[in-house]
C-alpha positions as CSV (number, residue, x, y, z in Angstrom):
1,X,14.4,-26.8,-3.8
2,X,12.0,-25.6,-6.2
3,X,11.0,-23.0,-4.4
4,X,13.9,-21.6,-3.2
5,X,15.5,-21.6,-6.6
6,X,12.0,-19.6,-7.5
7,X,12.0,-16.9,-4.8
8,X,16.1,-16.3,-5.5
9,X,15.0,-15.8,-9.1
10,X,12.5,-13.4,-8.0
11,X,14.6,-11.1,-5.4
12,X,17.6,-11.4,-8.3
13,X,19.8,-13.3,-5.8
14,X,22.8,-15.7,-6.5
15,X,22.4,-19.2,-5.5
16,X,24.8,-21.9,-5.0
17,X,23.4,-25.7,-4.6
18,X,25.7,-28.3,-3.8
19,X,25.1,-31.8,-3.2
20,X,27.0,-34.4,-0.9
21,X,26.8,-38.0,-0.8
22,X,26.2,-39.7,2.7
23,X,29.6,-41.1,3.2
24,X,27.7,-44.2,6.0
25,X,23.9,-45.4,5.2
26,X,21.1,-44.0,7.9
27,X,19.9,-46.7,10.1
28,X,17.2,-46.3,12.3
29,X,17.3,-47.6,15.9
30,X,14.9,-50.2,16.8
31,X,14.3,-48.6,20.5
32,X,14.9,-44.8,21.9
33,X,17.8,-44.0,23.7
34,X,15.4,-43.6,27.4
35,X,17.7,-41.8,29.1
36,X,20.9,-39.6,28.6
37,X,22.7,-41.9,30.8
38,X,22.9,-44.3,27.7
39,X,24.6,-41.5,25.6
40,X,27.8,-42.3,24.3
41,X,30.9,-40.8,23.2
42,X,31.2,-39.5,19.5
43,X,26.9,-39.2,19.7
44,X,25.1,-36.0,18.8
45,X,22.0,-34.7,20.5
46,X,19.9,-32.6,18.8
47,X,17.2,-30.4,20.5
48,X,14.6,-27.5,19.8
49,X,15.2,-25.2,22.1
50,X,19.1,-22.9,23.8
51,X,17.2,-24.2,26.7
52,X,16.8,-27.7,26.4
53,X,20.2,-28.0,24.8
54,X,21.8,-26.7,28.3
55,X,19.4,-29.1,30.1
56,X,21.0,-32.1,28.2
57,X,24.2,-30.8,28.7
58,X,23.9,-30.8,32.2
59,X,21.9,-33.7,32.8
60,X,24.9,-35.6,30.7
61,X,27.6,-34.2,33.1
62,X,26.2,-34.9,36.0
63,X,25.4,-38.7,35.0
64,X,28.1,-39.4,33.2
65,X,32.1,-38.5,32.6
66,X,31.8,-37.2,29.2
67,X,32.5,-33.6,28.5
68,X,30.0,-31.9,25.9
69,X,30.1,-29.5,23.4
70,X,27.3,-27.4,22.1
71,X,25.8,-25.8,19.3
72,X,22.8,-23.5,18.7
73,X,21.7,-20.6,15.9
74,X,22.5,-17.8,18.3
75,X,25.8,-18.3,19.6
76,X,28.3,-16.5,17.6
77,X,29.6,-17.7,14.5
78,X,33.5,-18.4,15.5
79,X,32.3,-20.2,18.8
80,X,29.6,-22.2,16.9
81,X,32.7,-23.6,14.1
82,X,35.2,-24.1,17.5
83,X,33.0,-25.6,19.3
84,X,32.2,-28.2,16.3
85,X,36.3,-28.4,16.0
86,X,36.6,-29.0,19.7
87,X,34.2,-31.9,18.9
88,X,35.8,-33.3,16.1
89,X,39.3,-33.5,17.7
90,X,40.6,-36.5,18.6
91,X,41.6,-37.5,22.5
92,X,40.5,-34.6,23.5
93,X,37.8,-34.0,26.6
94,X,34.5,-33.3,24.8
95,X,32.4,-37.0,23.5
96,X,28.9,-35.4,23.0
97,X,27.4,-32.9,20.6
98,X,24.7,-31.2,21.8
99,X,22.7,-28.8,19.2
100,X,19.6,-27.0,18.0
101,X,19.2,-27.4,14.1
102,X,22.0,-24.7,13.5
103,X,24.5,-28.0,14.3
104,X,23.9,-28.1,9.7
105,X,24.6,-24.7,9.4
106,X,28.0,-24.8,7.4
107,X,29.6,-27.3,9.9
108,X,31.0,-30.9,9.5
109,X,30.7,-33.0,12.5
110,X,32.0,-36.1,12.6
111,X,29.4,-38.3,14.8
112,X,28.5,-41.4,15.2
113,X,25.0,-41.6,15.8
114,X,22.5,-38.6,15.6
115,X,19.6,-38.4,18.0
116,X,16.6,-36.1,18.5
117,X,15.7,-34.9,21.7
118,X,11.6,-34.8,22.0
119,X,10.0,-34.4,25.7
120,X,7.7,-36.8,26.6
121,X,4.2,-35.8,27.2
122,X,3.2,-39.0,29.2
């Protein structure tokens, strides 16, 4: 925080900091999730690439009956808050959240458990 504080000092640019309080403690699973069959509704998927993020989403449809929404840095700013409201609705189609870090880019999303996406290697 330091830093950015600094370098908006520096380029004489406003800066807002605001703080929120984790409304439900983090818990970290004991075991990973092993496959996106397991996924369930009200989850959030998080992946590092567009790419990937459609490969979930697909893979999700096709072994499962939940709808998905997504979220990545690119796709336009309206879609990107819909698509998180879409999400957030209740008894509606759409139980997964599927993103690239952008999904804390000025959104509130209202899941239940938040997973990273790595590929294996092995």
């Amino acid at each position: 925080m330091k830093m950015i504080t600094k370098i908006c000092h520096e380029l004489e640019e406003d800066l807002t900091i605001k703080r929120y309080e984790c409304l439900k403690p983090l818990q970290v699973e004991e075991e990973s999730l092993r496959d996106l069959k397991y996924v369930q509704p009200v989850d959030c998927i998080v992946a590092f690439s567009r790419r990937t993020v459609y490969e979930i989403k697909i893979s999700i449809v096709e072994s499962t009956t939940y709808g998905c929404c997504i979220i990545y840095g690119s796709l336009p700013s309206y879609t990107r808050q819909r698509q998180a409201e879409l999400f957030n609705e209740e008894n509606n189609y759409f139980d997964i959240l599927i993103a690239t870090d952008a999904v804390g880019m000025g959104t509130l999303h209202n899941f239940r458990k938040l997973l990273f996406f790595f590929l294996s290697t092995t």
